[in-house]
C-alpha positions, 0 to 999 in steps of 0.5 A: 711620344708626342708632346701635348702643348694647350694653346692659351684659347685651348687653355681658356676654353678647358676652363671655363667648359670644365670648371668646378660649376660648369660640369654640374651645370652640364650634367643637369642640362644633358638630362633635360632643359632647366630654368634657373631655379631649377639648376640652383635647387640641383645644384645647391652649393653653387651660389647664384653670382656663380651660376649667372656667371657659369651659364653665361661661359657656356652660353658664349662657348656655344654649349648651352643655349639660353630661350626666354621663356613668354610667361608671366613673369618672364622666365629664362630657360636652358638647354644643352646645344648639339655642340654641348652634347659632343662634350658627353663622351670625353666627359664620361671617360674622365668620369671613369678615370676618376672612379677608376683610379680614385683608391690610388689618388686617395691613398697618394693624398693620404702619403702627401697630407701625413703629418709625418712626412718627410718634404722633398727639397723641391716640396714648396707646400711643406716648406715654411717662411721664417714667420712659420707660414706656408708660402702661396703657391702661385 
């Protein structure tokens, strides 16, 4: 079996194209172009530092692209580029994977989260310091 080794630009642009905002944001986008307040009312829970700094990620990546708008007032509009809709396919397959094995991951969470559970030796998250903390996983 071949190894699967993620260079650090591999690993950088994962993150910031898969992200807990970013795959709402393309979401909303794939469906159709949306200007910032748009994606706030779509995405509410996102806060707006967050969602300035979401678009801006994906607009450097190349996967949306941002058009200001000639209104009055001005507004800011964005769109999915071709690049971006290459994303849809593998998206979709982790997607079905999720829904697919979410019974088996929500019974592995329930295991590890009991409150009767017997830590493994190398098991830092159950582990506690000599002042009764859980130590910071790094």
């Amino acid at each position: 079996m071949d190894t699967v080794r993620i260079s650090p630009p591999h690993r950088e642009l994962l993150d910031q194209v898969l992200d807990k905002w970013s795959l709402s944001v393309l979401s909303e986008l794939c469906e159709r172009p949306c200007r910032f307040n748009e994606l706030r009312r779509a995405i509410p829970q996102v806060t707006q530092k967050s969602l300035t700094a979401t678009l801006r990620r994906l607009e450097r990546n190349g996967v949306i692209a941002r058009e200001v708008v000639s209104t009055r007032p001005v507004a800011v509009s964005y769109r999915i580029t071709p690049l971006g809709k290459t994303l849809r396919p593998p998206i979709d397959v982790l997607l079905t994977w999720a829904a697919d094995h979410m019974p088996a991951i929500t019974r592995a969470r329930e295991a590890f989260d009991a409150p009767d559970r017997v830590p493994q030796p190398d098991d830092r998250s159950q582990v506690t310091s000599v002042a009764g903390r859980r130590p910071v996983d790094r």
